[in-house]
C-alpha positions in Angstrom: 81.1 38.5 185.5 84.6 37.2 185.4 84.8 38.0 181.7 83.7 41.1 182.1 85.8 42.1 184.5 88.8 40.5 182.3 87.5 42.0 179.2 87.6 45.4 180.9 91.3 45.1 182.2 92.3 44.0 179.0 90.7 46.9 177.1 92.3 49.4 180.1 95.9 48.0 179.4 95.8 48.2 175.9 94.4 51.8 175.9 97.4 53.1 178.3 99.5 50.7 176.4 98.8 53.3 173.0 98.3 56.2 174.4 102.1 55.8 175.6 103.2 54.9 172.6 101.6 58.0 171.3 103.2 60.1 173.8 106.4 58.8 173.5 108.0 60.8 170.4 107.2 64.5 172.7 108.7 61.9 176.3 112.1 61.7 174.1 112.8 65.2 173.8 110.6 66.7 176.9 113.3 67.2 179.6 115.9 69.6 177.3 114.3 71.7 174.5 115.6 71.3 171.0 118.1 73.1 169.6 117.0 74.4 166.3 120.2 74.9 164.7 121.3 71.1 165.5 117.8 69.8 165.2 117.2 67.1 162.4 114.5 67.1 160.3 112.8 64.1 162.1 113.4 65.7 165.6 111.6 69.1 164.6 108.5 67.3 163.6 108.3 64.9 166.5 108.9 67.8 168.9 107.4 70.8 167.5 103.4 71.3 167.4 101.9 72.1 163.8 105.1 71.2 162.1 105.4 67.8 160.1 107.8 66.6 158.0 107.5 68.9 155.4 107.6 72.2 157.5 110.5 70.8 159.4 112.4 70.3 156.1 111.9 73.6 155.1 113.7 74.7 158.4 116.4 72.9 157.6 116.7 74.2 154.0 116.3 77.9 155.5 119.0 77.2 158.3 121.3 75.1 155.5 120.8 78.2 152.9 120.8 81.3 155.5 123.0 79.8 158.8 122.4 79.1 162.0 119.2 80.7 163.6 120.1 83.9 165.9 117.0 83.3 168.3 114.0 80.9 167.8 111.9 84.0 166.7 113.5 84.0 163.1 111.7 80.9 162.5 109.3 83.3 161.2 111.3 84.0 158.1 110.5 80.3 157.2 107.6 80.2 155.1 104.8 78.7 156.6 105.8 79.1 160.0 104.3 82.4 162.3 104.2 84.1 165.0 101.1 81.4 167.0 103.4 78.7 165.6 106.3 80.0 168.0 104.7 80.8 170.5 103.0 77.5 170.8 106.4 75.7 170.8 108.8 78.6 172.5 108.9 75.6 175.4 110.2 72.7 173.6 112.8 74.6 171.3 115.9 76.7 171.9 119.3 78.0 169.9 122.1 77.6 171.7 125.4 79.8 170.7 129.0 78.3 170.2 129.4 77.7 174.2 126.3 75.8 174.3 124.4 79.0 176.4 120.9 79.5 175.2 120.1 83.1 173.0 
Protein backbone atom coordinates (compact mmCIF):
# COMPACT_ATOMS: atom_id res chain seq x y z
CA UNK A 1 0.00 0.00 0.00
CA UNK A 2 2.85 2.32 0.77
CA UNK A 3 4.29 1.75 -2.73
CA UNK A 4 1.31 2.34 -4.22
CA UNK A 5 0.58 5.26 -2.68
CA UNK A 6 4.44 6.41 -3.51
CA UNK A 7 4.26 5.16 -6.96
CA UNK A 8 1.06 7.27 -7.51
CA UNK A 9 2.71 10.64 -6.17
CA UNK A 10 5.58 10.07 -8.18
CA UNK A 11 3.59 9.52 -11.39
CA UNK A 12 1.36 12.86 -10.35
CA UNK A 13 4.63 15.00 -9.97
CA UNK A 14 6.13 14.03 -12.98
CA UNK A 15 2.89 14.51 -15.11
CA UNK A 16 2.43 18.30 -13.75
CA UNK A 17 6.23 18.43 -13.92
CA UNK A 18 5.68 18.00 -18.16
CA UNK A 19 2.77 19.30 -18.70
CA UNK A 20 4.50 22.72 -17.39
CA UNK A 21 7.16 22.35 -19.26
CA UNK A 22 4.85 22.08 -22.13
CA UNK A 23 3.14 25.10 -21.27
CA UNK A 24 5.90 27.11 -20.69
CA UNK A 25 6.86 28.48 -24.32
CA UNK A 26 2.74 30.17 -24.53
CA UNK A 27 3.61 31.29 -20.11
CA UNK A 28 6.68 33.37 -21.70
CA UNK A 29 4.83 35.54 -23.93
CA UNK A 30 1.02 35.23 -22.26
CA UNK A 31 0.93 38.50 -20.24
CA UNK A 32 1.74 41.12 -23.45
CA UNK A 33 0.85 39.99 -26.95
CA UNK A 34 3.54 39.82 -29.54
CA UNK A 35 4.32 42.37 -31.66
CA UNK A 36 4.56 41.12 -35.18
CA UNK A 37 6.72 43.57 -36.68
CA UNK A 38 9.46 42.99 -33.83
CA UNK A 39 8.67 39.33 -33.45
CA UNK A 40 11.48 36.74 -34.26
CA UNK A 41 11.08 33.85 -36.00
CA UNK A 42 11.33 31.62 -32.85
CA UNK A 43 8.84 33.82 -30.88
CA UNK A 44 6.05 33.60 -33.69
CA UNK A 45 6.04 29.87 -33.59
CA UNK A 46 6.15 29.47 -29.84
CA UNK A 47 3.37 32.04 -29.52
CA UNK A 48 1.14 31.69 -32.36
CA UNK A 49 -1.29 28.57 -32.88
CA UNK A 50 -0.88 26.62 -36.35
CA UNK A 51 2.27 28.43 -37.11
CA UNK A 52 5.69 26.56 -36.84
CA UNK A 53 8.85 27.36 -37.81
CA UNK A 54 8.37 27.43 -41.26
CA UNK A 55 5.22 29.67 -41.35
CA UNK A 56 6.81 32.00 -38.94
CA UNK A 57 9.82 32.36 -41.35
CA UNK A 58 7.76 33.17 -44.01
CA UNK A 59 6.37 36.15 -41.90
CA UNK A 60 9.49 37.41 -41.51
CA UNK A 61 10.51 37.21 -45.10
CA UNK A 62 7.11 38.99 -46.05
CA UNK A 63 7.61 41.76 -43.28
CA UNK A 64 11.65 41.89 -44.37
CA UNK A 65 10.54 42.15 -48.17
CA UNK A 66 7.18 44.31 -47.87
CA UNK A 67 7.78 46.48 -44.17
CA UNK A 68 6.39 46.54 -41.18
CA UNK A 69 2.75 45.06 -40.84
CA UNK A 70 -0.07 47.99 -40.75
CA UNK A 71 -2.60 45.80 -38.55
CA UNK A 72 -2.26 41.99 -37.67
CA UNK A 73 -5.03 41.33 -40.46
CA UNK A 74 -2.30 41.67 -43.36
CA UNK A 75 -0.92 38.48 -42.14
CA UNK A 76 -3.24 37.22 -44.65
CA UNK A 77 -1.09 38.34 -47.49
CA UNK A 78 1.45 35.74 -46.18
CA UNK A 79 0.92 32.66 -47.97
CA UNK A 80 -0.39 30.03 -45.91
CA UNK A 81 -1.72 32.07 -43.35
CA UNK A 82 -5.83 32.97 -43.35
CA UNK A 83 -8.39 34.49 -42.09
CA UNK A 84 -9.24 31.15 -39.01
CA UNK A 85 -5.43 31.48 -38.58
CA UNK A 86 -5.95 35.18 -37.24
CA UNK A 87 -8.59 34.99 -35.74
CA UNK A 88 -7.45 32.11 -33.59
CA UNK A 89 -4.35 34.08 -32.52
CA UNK A 90 -5.88 37.91 -32.62
CA UNK A 91 -5.16 37.51 -28.54
CA UNK A 92 -1.57 36.75 -28.39
CA UNK A 93 -0.41 39.09 -31.27
CA UNK A 94 -0.39 42.80 -31.87
CA UNK A 95 1.55 45.68 -34.21
CA UNK A 96 2.43 48.39 -32.45
CA UNK A 97 3.24 51.87 -34.31
CA UNK A 98 6.49 54.03 -33.81
CA UNK A 99 5.14 55.34 -30.17
CA UNK A 100 4.65 51.85 -29.12
CA UNK A 101 0.45 52.41 -29.24
CA UNK A 102 -1.18 49.33 -30.64
CA UNK A 103 -2.97 49.68 -34.44
Amino acid sequence: MKNLKRIFRVCVFRSLFVISLALTPFSLFAATPLDINTATATELSAVMSGIGIKKAEAIIAYRDANGHFESISQLARVKGIGPKTIDRNHTVIQVLDADNKIN
